[in-house]
Every structure is written in C-alpha cells, then in structure tokens.
C-alpha positions as CSV (number, residue, x, y, z in Angstrom):
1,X,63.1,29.4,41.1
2,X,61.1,32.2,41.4
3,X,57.6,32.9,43.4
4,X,56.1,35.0,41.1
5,X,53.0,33.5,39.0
6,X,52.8,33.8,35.2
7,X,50.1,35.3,34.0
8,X,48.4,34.1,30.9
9,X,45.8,36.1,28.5
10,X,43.2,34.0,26.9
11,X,42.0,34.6,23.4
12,X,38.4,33.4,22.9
13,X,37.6,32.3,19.6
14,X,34.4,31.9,18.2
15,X,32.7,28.7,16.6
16,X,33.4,30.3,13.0
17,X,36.6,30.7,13.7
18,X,37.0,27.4,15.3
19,X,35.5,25.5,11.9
20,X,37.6,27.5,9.5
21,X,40.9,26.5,11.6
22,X,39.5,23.2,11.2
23,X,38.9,23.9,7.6
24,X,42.6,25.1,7.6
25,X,44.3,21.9,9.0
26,X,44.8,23.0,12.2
27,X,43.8,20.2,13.7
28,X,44.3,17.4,11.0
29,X,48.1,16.2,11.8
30,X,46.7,16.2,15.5
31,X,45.4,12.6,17.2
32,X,43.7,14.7,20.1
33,X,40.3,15.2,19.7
34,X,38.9,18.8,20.1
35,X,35.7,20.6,21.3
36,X,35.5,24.5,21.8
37,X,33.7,25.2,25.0
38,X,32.7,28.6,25.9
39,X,35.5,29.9,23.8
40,X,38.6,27.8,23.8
41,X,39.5,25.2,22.7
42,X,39.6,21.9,24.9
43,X,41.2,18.4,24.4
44,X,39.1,15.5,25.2
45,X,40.1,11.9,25.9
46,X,39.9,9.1,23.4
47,X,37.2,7.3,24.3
48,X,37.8,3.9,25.8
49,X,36.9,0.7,23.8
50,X,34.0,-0.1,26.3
51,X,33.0,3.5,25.3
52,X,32.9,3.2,21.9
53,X,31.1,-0.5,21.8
54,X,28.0,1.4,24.0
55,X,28.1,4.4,21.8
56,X,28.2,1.7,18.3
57,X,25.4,0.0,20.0
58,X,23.2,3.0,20.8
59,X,23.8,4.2,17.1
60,X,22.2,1.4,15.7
61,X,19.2,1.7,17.7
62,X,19.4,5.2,17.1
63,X,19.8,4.5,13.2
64,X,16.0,2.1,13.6
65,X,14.2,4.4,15.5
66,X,14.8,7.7,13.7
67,X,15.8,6.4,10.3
68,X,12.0,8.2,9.0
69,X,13.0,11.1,10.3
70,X,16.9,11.8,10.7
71,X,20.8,11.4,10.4
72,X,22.6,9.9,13.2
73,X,25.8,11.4,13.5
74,X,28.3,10.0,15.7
75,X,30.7,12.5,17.3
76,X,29.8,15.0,15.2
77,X,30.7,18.6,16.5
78,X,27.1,20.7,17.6
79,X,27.2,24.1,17.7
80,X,25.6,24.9,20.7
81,X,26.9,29.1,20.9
82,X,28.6,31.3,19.5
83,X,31.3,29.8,21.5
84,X,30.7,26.1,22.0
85,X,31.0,23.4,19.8
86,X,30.7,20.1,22.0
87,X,31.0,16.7,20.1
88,X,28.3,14.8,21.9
89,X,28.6,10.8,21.2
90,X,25.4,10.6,19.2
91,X,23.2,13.5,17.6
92,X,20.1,12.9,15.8
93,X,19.7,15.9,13.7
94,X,17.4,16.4,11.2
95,X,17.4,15.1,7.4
96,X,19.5,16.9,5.6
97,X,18.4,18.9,2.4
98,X,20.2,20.2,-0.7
99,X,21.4,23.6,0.8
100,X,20.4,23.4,4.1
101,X,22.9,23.1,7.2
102,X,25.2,19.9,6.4
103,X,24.6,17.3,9.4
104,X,28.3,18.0,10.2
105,X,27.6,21.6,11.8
106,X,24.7,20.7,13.3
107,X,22.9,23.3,15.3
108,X,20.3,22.7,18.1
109,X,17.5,23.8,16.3
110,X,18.2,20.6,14.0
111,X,19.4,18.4,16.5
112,X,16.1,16.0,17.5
113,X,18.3,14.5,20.8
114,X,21.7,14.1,21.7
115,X,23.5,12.0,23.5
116,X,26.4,11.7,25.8
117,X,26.7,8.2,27.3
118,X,29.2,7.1,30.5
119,X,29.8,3.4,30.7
C-alpha cells in the first residue's frame, strides 16, 4: 500500500446548474436527499420519524399563522447564493403569482422565515 495521498480537484457548480441537473434526472433514481452548499453538492440524512412529526406539526401552525400571507413549503430547496441551495425543513415564502418565482426555487428575498428544527 502506498503512502502517497490522492489528490482530488473539485468542480464547483453553481445553483443553475444544480436545478437543471435536477431538471435532468440526476437525482430522481437516487433516495439520498441533496442540498448544494457553497458549491457542491452534499448528501443529507433522512430525517428521523421524531423529525418529521415536529416538522408536520410546525407546518400546520405555520399553514394558520401565515395562510393571509404565504406558502409553506416543506423541504423545499432555498436558493440562498449563487452556490447554495439548502433545503431548510419549513420556508414561508411569499404568495406566489402567475409568472413570478415558483415557491419551489424560493429565494431569500421571498422567503418570510425559515426554519430548521433539531428534536
């Protein structure tokens, strides 16, 4: 076995790129979940089933108190960057309009609060 270290080169990708693979299929046959943070692409855990009961339970709340106002979307990607695309568990964003951003690609300036939550 040999001592010497393998080096890797990284190829950042952007958010736009990251949607259109998602557009693609890259990611469809796949049961991992993916985020893009600061340019690459990361696997995240399945959430737990303690997680997902607090996250259900905050999205109904979320649904009465914003429903006025906003769309709750749940583990919906954000597009925080140019780079970053984080799926927080809950993201009120903005109602959404005929031709406007879909809730789906929700940028910051439409997001109203997010949330990650850590049972």
């Amino acid at each position: 076995m040999s001592d010497m270290a393998v080096e890797y080169e990284r190829f950042p990708i952007s958010a736009d790129m990251f949607f259109r693979m998602g557009d693609l299929g890259f990611f469809a046959d796949d049961e991992r979940r993916v985020e893009l943070l600061d340019g690459e692409i990361v696997v995240i855990p399945t959430p737990s089933p303690e997680h997902q009961y607090v996250v259900r339970k905050l999205s109904a709340i979320f649904h009465r108190l914003f429903l006025d106002r906003s769309t709750i979307d749940v583990n919906g990607p954000l597009r925080v960057s140019d780079s970053s695309v984080p799926l927080p568990d809950l993201t009120s964003v903005e109602h959404v309009v005929p031709g406007a951003q879909i809730a789906s690609r929700a940028f910051p300036r439409d997001a109203i609060d997010v949330g990650e939550f850590m049972p």
